[in-house]
C-alpha positions in Angstrom: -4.6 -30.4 -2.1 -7.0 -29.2 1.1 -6.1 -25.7 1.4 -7.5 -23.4 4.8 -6.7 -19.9 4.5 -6.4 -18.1 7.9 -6.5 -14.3 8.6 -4.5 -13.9 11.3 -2.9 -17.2 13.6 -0.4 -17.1 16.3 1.6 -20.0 14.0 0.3 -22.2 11.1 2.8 -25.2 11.7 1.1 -25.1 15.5 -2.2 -24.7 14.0 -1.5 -27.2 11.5 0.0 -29.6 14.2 -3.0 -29.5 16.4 -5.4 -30.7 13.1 -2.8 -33.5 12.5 -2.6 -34.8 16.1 -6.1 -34.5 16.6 -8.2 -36.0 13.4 -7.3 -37.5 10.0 -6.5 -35.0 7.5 -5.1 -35.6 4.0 -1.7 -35.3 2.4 -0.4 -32.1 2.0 -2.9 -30.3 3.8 -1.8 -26.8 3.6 -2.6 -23.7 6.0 -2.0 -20.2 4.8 -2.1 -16.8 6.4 -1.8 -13.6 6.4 -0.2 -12.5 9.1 1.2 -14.6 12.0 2.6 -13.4 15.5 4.6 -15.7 16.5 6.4 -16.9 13.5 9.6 -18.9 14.1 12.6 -20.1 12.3 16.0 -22.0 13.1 16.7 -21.9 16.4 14.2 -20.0 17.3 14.4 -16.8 15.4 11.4 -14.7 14.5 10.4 -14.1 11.4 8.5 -10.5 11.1 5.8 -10.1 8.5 3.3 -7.2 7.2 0.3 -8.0 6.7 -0.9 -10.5 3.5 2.4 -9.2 1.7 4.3 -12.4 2.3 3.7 -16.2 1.7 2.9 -17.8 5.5 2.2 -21.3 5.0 2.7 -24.8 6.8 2.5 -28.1 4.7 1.6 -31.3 6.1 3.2 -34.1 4.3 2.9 -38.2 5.3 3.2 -41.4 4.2 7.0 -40.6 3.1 9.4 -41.3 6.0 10.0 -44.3 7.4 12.9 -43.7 9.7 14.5 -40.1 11.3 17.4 -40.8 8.9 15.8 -39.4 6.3 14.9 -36.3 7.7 17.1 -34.3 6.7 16.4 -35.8 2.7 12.6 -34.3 3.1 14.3 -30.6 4.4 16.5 -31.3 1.1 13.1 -32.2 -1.2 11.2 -29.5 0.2 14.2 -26.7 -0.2 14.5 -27.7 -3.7 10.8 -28.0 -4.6 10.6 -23.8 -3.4 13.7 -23.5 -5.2 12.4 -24.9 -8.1 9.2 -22.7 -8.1 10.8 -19.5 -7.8 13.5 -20.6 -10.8 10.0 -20.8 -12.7 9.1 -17.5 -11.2 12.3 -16.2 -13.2 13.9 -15.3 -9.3 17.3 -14.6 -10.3 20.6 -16.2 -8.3 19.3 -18.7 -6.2 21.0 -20.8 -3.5 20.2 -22.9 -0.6 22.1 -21.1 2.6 22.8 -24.5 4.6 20.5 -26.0 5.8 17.7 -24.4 4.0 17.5 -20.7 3.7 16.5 -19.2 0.0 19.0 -16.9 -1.2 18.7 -14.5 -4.0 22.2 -13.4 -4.7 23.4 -12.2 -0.8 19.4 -11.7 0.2 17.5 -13.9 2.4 14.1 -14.4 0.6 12.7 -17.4 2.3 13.3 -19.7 5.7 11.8 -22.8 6.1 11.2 -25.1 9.6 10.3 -28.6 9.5 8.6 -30.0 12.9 8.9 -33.6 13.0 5.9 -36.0 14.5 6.4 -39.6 15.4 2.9 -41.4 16.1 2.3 -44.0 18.2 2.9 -46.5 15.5 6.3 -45.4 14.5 4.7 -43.3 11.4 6.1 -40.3 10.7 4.3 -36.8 9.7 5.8 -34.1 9.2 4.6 -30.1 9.0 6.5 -27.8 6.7 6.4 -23.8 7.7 7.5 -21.7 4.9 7.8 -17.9 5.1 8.7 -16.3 1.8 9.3 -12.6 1.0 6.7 -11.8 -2.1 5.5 -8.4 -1.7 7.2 -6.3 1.2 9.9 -4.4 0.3 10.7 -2.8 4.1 12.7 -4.9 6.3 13.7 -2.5 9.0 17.0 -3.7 10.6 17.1 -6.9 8.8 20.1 -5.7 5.9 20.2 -9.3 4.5 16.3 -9.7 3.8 14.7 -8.7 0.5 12.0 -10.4 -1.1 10.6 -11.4 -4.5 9.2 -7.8 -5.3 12.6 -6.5 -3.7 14.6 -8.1 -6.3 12.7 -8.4 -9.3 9.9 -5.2 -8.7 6.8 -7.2 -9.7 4.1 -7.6 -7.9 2.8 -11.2 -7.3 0.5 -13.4 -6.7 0.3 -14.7 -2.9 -2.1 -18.2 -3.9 -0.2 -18.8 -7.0 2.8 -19.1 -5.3 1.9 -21.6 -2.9 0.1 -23.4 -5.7 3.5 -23.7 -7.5 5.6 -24.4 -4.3 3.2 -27.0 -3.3 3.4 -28.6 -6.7 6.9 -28.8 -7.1 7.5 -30.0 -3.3 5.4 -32.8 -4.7 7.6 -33.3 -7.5 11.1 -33.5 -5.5 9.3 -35.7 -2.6 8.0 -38.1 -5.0 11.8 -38.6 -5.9 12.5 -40.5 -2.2 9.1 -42.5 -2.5 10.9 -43.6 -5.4 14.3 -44.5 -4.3 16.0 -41.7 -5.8 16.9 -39.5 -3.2 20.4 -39.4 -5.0 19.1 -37.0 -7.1 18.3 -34.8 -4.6 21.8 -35.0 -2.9 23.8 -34.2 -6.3 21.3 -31.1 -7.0 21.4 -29.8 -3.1 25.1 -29.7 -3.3 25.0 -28.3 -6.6 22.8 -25.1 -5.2 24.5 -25.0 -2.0 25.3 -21.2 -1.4 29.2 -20.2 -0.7 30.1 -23.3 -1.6 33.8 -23.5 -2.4 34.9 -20.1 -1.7 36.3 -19.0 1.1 34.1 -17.4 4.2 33.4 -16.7 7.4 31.6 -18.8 10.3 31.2 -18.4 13.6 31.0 -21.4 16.5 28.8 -21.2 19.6 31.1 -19.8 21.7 31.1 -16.8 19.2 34.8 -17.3 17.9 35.0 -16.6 14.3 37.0 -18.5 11.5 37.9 -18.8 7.8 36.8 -22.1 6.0 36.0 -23.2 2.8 32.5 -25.0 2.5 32.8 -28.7 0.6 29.2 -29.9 1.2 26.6 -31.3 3.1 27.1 -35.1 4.6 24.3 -37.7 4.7 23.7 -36.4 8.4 23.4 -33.4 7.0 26.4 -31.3 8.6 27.8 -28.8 7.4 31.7 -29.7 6.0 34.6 -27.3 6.1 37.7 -27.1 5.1 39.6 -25.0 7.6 43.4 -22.9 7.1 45.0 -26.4 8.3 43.9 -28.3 5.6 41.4 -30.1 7.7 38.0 -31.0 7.0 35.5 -30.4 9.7 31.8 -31.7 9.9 29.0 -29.2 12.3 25.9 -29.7 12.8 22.9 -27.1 12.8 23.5 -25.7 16.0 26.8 -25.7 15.9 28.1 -23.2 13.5 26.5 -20.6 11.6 27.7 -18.3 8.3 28.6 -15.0 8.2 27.6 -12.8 5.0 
Protein backbone atom coordinates (compact mmCIF):
# COMPACT_ATOMS: atom_id res chain seq x y z
CA UNK A 1 0.00 0.00 0.00
CA UNK A 2 1.19 3.92 -0.81
CA UNK A 3 1.14 5.39 2.45
CA UNK A 4 1.51 9.65 2.98
CA UNK A 5 1.87 10.72 6.40
CA UNK A 6 0.64 14.27 7.08
CA UNK A 7 1.39 16.47 10.17
CA UNK A 8 -1.33 18.39 10.46
CA UNK A 9 -4.44 18.61 7.55
CA UNK A 10 -7.73 20.28 7.76
CA UNK A 11 -9.30 16.56 6.74
CA UNK A 12 -7.53 13.48 5.18
CA UNK A 13 -10.80 12.07 3.30
CA UNK A 14 -10.75 15.88 1.58
CA UNK A 15 -7.11 15.64 1.12
CA UNK A 16 -7.38 12.22 -0.04
CA UNK A 17 -10.40 13.13 -2.34
CA UNK A 18 -8.67 15.96 -4.11
CA UNK A 19 -5.48 13.24 -5.09
CA UNK A 20 -8.24 10.87 -6.41
CA UNK A 21 -10.17 13.36 -8.50
CA UNK A 22 -7.27 14.88 -9.74
CA UNK A 23 -4.44 12.10 -10.89
CA UNK A 24 -4.31 8.23 -10.84
CA UNK A 25 -3.32 6.95 -7.61
CA UNK A 26 -3.28 3.21 -6.52
CA UNK A 27 -5.61 1.06 -4.51
CA UNK A 28 -5.77 1.71 -1.06
CA UNK A 29 -3.82 4.73 -0.98
CA UNK A 30 -3.88 5.65 2.52
CA UNK A 31 -3.31 9.25 4.25
CA UNK A 32 -2.51 9.53 7.89
CA UNK A 33 -2.17 12.29 10.32
CA UNK A 34 -1.65 13.58 13.24
CA UNK A 35 -3.88 15.92 13.99
CA UNK A 36 -6.77 17.24 11.86
CA UNK A 37 -9.10 20.31 12.40
CA UNK A 38 -11.90 19.62 10.88
CA UNK A 39 -12.56 16.12 11.40
CA UNK A 40 -16.16 14.89 10.70
CA UNK A 41 -18.31 12.00 11.36
CA UNK A 42 -22.16 10.93 10.80
CA UNK A 43 -24.11 13.65 10.13
CA UNK A 44 -21.74 15.95 10.57
CA UNK A 45 -20.33 15.60 14.05
CA UNK A 46 -16.80 16.52 14.89
CA UNK A 47 -14.57 14.34 16.06
CA UNK A 48 -11.78 16.07 18.49
CA UNK A 49 -8.35 14.76 18.59
CA UNK A 50 -4.83 15.51 20.61
CA UNK A 51 -2.19 15.61 18.80
CA UNK A 52 -0.47 12.11 17.19
CA UNK A 53 -2.36 10.18 20.13
CA UNK A 54 -5.04 8.87 17.84
CA UNK A 55 -5.27 6.93 14.44
CA UNK A 56 -6.50 9.73 11.71
CA UNK A 57 -6.54 8.04 8.49
CA UNK A 58 -8.58 7.95 5.05
CA UNK A 59 -8.40 4.90 2.71
CA UNK A 60 -8.98 4.99 -0.84
CA UNK A 61 -10.31 1.80 -2.14
CA UNK A 62 -11.57 1.08 -6.14
CA UNK A 63 -12.14 -1.27 -8.46
CA UNK A 64 -14.84 -2.96 -6.03
CA UNK A 65 -18.28 -1.43 -6.52
CA UNK A 66 -20.18 -1.66 -9.26
CA UNK A 67 -23.47 -0.23 -8.36
CA UNK A 68 -24.70 2.26 -5.10
CA UNK A 69 -26.38 -0.90 -3.87
CA UNK A 70 -23.59 -2.15 -2.48
CA UNK A 71 -22.55 0.62 -0.57
CA UNK A 72 -23.59 -0.07 2.39
CA UNK A 73 -21.81 -3.93 1.98
CA UNK A 74 -18.26 -1.90 1.69
CA UNK A 75 -19.25 0.25 5.18
CA UNK A 76 -20.07 -3.40 6.43
CA UNK A 77 -16.35 -4.88 4.97
CA UNK A 78 -14.58 -2.01 6.22
CA UNK A 79 -16.31 -2.04 9.98
CA UNK A 80 -15.50 -5.55 10.20
CA UNK A 81 -11.92 -5.43 8.84
CA UNK A 82 -11.19 -2.54 12.03
CA UNK A 83 -13.05 -4.90 14.06
CA UNK A 84 -11.12 -7.61 13.18
CA UNK A 85 -7.74 -5.82 13.84
CA UNK A 86 -8.47 -4.64 17.17
CA UNK A 87 -9.92 -8.47 18.19
CA UNK A 88 -6.08 -9.22 17.21
CA UNK A 89 -5.07 -6.33 19.25
CA UNK A 90 -6.79 -8.41 22.20
CA UNK A 91 -9.54 -5.09 22.53
CA UNK A 92 -11.98 -6.56 24.65
CA UNK A 93 -16.08 -6.44 23.95
CA UNK A 94 -16.41 -5.27 20.70
CA UNK A 95 -19.50 -4.35 18.66
CA UNK A 96 -20.48 -2.44 15.69
CA UNK A 97 -23.01 0.55 17.01
CA UNK A 98 -25.29 0.66 13.69
CA UNK A 99 -24.16 1.74 11.14
CA UNK A 100 -20.57 1.65 12.06
CA UNK A 101 -19.31 2.96 15.31
CA UNK A 102 -16.60 0.59 17.33
CA UNK A 103 -17.71 -0.16 20.65
CA UNK A 104 -15.70 -1.46 23.50
CA UNK A 105 -18.22 -2.54 25.95
CA UNK A 106 -20.50 0.95 26.35
CA UNK A 107 -17.30 3.16 24.89
CA UNK A 108 -17.11 4.62 21.64
CA UNK A 109 -13.51 3.80 20.44
CA UNK A 110 -13.73 4.42 16.79
CA UNK A 111 -16.15 6.25 13.93
CA UNK A 112 -15.83 5.76 10.54
CA UNK A 113 -17.25 7.93 7.29
CA UNK A 114 -17.33 6.63 3.91
CA UNK A 115 -17.55 9.50 1.00
CA UNK A 116 -18.72 7.94 -2.09
CA UNK A 117 -17.28 9.09 -5.78
CA UNK A 118 -19.06 8.27 -9.00
CA UNK A 119 -16.66 9.06 -12.12
CA UNK A 120 -17.64 9.99 -15.24
CA UNK A 121 -17.69 6.39 -16.40
CA UNK A 122 -20.05 5.05 -13.79
CA UNK A 123 -16.89 3.71 -11.69
CA UNK A 124 -17.06 3.96 -8.33
CA UNK A 125 -14.22 5.10 -5.62
CA UNK A 126 -14.66 5.36 -2.52
CA UNK A 127 -12.53 7.20 0.52
CA UNK A 128 -12.66 5.61 3.98
CA UNK A 129 -11.92 8.16 7.09
CA UNK A 130 -11.29 6.30 10.24
CA UNK A 131 -10.63 8.01 13.59
CA UNK A 132 -9.76 5.62 16.34
CA UNK A 133 -9.01 6.29 20.04
CA UNK A 134 -5.22 4.64 20.65
CA UNK A 135 -3.48 6.68 22.98
CA UNK A 136 -5.59 9.67 24.66
CA UNK A 137 -7.15 8.92 27.56
CA UNK A 138 -8.98 12.69 28.15
CA UNK A 139 -12.15 13.18 26.46
CA UNK A 140 -13.57 16.15 28.15
CA UNK A 141 -17.42 16.12 27.85
CA UNK A 142 -17.55 13.26 25.63
CA UNK A 143 -18.75 10.32 28.72
CA UNK A 144 -19.16 7.68 26.02
CA UNK A 145 -15.56 7.90 24.41
CA UNK A 146 -12.54 5.98 25.58
CA UNK A 147 -9.93 4.62 23.59
CA UNK A 148 -7.57 1.66 23.22
CA UNK A 149 -5.17 2.86 26.00
CA UNK A 150 -8.49 3.78 28.04
CA UNK A 151 -9.56 0.39 28.17
CA UNK A 152 -6.74 -1.87 28.05
CA UNK A 153 -3.69 0.80 29.60
CA UNK A 154 -1.09 -0.06 26.97
CA UNK A 155 0.38 2.08 25.00
CA UNK A 156 0.46 1.44 21.17
CA UNK A 157 1.66 1.75 18.21
CA UNK A 158 0.00 4.50 15.85
CA UNK A 159 1.63 2.88 12.19
CA UNK A 160 1.08 -0.63 13.26
CA UNK A 161 -2.41 -0.09 13.73
CA UNK A 162 -3.12 1.15 10.48
CA UNK A 163 -0.94 -1.53 9.05
CA UNK A 164 -3.23 -4.06 10.60
CA UNK A 165 -6.57 -2.22 9.89
CA UNK A 166 -5.51 -1.80 6.38
CA UNK A 167 -4.74 -5.49 6.02
CA UNK A 168 -7.67 -6.87 7.31
CA UNK A 169 -10.02 -4.24 5.44
CA UNK A 170 -8.35 -6.08 2.59
CA UNK A 171 -9.26 -9.28 3.74
CA UNK A 172 -13.24 -8.64 4.37
CA UNK A 173 -13.38 -6.56 0.88
CA UNK A 174 -11.82 -9.22 -0.97
CA UNK A 175 -14.94 -11.26 0.31
CA UNK A 176 -17.50 -8.99 -2.17
CA UNK A 177 -14.90 -9.19 -5.18
CA UNK A 178 -15.62 -12.64 -4.55
CA UNK A 179 -19.28 -13.01 -4.36
CA UNK A 180 -19.47 -13.66 -0.75
CA UNK A 181 -20.72 -10.69 0.73
CA UNK A 182 -23.10 -13.24 2.66
CA UNK A 183 -20.50 -13.67 4.93
CA UNK A 184 -20.24 -10.31 5.77
CA UNK A 185 -24.04 -9.97 6.39
CA UNK A 186 -24.18 -13.11 8.95
CA UNK A 187 -20.95 -11.68 10.81
CA UNK A 188 -22.30 -7.83 10.92
CA UNK A 189 -25.41 -9.00 12.41
CA UNK A 190 -23.71 -11.20 14.66
CA UNK A 191 -21.50 -8.10 16.20
CA UNK A 192 -24.21 -5.74 15.95
CA UNK A 193 -24.22 -3.87 19.37
CA UNK A 194 -27.74 -3.86 21.54
CA UNK A 195 -28.93 -6.25 19.46
CA UNK A 196 -31.89 -8.02 20.94
CA UNK A 197 -32.34 -6.36 24.16
CA UNK A 198 -34.42 -3.82 24.79
CA UNK A 199 -33.31 0.17 24.43
CA UNK A 200 -33.84 3.44 23.83
CA UNK A 201 -33.86 5.55 20.46
CA UNK A 202 -34.80 8.70 19.61
CA UNK A 203 -36.57 9.98 16.05
CA UNK A 204 -35.77 13.33 14.48
CA UNK A 205 -38.31 15.08 15.98
CA UNK A 206 -36.59 14.24 19.38
CA UNK A 207 -39.39 11.81 20.72
CA UNK A 208 -37.96 8.99 22.49
CA UNK A 209 -39.09 5.20 22.37
CA UNK A 210 -38.43 1.60 23.63
CA UNK A 211 -37.57 -0.96 20.81
CA UNK A 212 -35.86 -4.01 20.49
CA UNK A 213 -33.13 -4.00 17.69
CA UNK A 214 -33.57 -7.34 15.15
CA UNK A 215 -30.92 -6.25 12.51
CA UNK A 216 -29.70 -4.52 9.75
CA UNK A 217 -31.80 -4.97 6.12
CA UNK A 218 -30.00 -5.23 2.80
CA UNK A 219 -30.65 -1.30 2.58
CA UNK A 220 -29.00 -1.17 5.53
CA UNK A 221 -31.77 0.30 7.98
CA UNK A 222 -31.94 -0.07 11.08
CA UNK A 223 -34.97 -2.78 12.21
CA UNK A 224 -36.98 -2.53 15.37
CA UNK A 225 -39.26 -4.09 17.06
CA UNK A 226 -41.38 -1.65 18.88
CA UNK A 227 -44.01 -2.23 22.36
CA UNK A 228 -46.86 -3.06 19.52
CA UNK A 229 -45.23 -5.89 18.24
CA UNK A 230 -44.33 -4.18 15.12
CA UNK A 231 -41.24 -4.21 13.22
CA UNK A 232 -40.01 -0.92 12.03
CA UNK A 233 -37.18 -0.21 9.39
CA UNK A 234 -35.09 3.68 9.74
CA UNK A 235 -32.64 4.68 7.94
CA UNK A 236 -29.34 6.65 9.12
CA UNK A 237 -30.86 9.85 9.61
CA UNK A 238 -33.70 8.80 10.95
CA UNK A 239 -33.24 7.38 14.28
CA UNK A 240 -30.41 7.30 16.52
CA UNK A 241 -29.50 5.11 19.97
CA UNK A 242 -29.47 6.11 23.19
CA UNK A 243 -26.75 4.56 25.64
Amino acid sequence: MKLIKLDAIDSTNDFLKGLAQNQHIENYTVVTAKTQTKGKGQHGTQWHDEYNKNLITSILIKETLTTIEGIFVLNIAVTLGILAALQKNKIPSLSVKWPNDIMSDNKKIAGILIENLIQENGKIQSIIGIGLNVNQTEFNNLPKASSLKGITRMEYDIQDIVIQIVEEIKKKVALISDNKSEILWEEYQQNLFKKGIPVVLENQKGLKFMGIIQGVNRNGKLQVLLEDDSIQEYGIKEVSLIF
